[in-house]
C-alpha positions in Angstrom: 120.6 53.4 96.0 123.9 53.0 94.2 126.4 56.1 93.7 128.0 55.4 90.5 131.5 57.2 89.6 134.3 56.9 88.0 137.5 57.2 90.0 141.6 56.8 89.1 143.3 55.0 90.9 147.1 54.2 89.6 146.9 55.4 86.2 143.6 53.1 85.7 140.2 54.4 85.5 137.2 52.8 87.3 133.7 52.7 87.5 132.5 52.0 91.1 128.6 51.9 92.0 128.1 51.9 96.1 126.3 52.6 99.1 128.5 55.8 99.8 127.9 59.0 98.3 130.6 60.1 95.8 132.4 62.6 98.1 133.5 59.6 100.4 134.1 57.0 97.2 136.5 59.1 95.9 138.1 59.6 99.0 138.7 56.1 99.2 139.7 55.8 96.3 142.0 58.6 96.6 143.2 56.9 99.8 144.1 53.6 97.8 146.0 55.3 95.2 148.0 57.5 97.8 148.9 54.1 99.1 150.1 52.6 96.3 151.9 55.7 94.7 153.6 55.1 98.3 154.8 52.0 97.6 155.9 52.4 94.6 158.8 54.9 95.7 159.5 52.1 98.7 159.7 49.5 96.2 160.3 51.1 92.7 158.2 48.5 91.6 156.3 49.5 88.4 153.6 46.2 88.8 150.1 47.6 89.3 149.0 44.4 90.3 152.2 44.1 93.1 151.1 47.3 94.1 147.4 46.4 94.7 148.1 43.6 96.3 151.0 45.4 99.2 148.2 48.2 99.5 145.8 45.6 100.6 147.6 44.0 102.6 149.1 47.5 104.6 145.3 48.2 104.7 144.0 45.3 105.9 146.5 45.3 109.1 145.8 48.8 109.6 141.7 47.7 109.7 142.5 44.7 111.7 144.5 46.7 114.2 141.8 49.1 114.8 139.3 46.2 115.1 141.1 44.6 117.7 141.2 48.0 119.7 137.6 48.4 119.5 137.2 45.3 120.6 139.4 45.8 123.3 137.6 49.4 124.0 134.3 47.9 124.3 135.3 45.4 126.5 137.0 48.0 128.4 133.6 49.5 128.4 131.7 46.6 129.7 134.0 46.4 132.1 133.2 49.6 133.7 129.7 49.5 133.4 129.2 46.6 135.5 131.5 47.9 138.2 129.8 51.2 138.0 125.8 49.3 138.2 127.4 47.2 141.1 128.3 50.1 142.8 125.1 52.3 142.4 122.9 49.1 143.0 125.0 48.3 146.3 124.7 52.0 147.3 120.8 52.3 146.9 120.5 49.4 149.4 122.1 51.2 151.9 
């Protein structure tokens, strides 16, 4: 079922319906206008729309760092199960 609330974000108000429960959609929203308040002091830019769009883009590389190192960690993971099943399954043949 969709959560609706009504969150702020920049001065703005907005109505968001999703699959999270309100607790963690205003955290993210929260999270999104911590960001762009951020950026605003960087760039003393006063352009919501400038704003959004740096925000986005900061989180976006953040996300796509941490999906490349869970990527890398499951790999990793792989990895080490198949050396650990080689090594059991060559040890019960003994």
């Amino acid at each position: 079922m969709k959560t609706p609330v009504t969150v702020q974000i920049a001065g703005q108000r907005f109505a968001l319906r999703g699959d999270e429960d309100e607790r963690a959609m205003r955290e993210m929203a929260g999270f999104v206008d911590s960001r762009m308040k951020e950026l605003q002091k960087q760039t003393r830019t006063a352009d919501t729309q400038s704003l959004a769009v740096l925000a986005a883009l900061q989180i976006t590389e953040e996300l796509f760092k941490e999906r490349r190192a869970s990527a890398d960690l499951k790999k990793r993971i792989r990895e080490r199960s198949r050396a650990l099943l080689h090594l059991v399954e060559s040890r019960a043949r003994v």
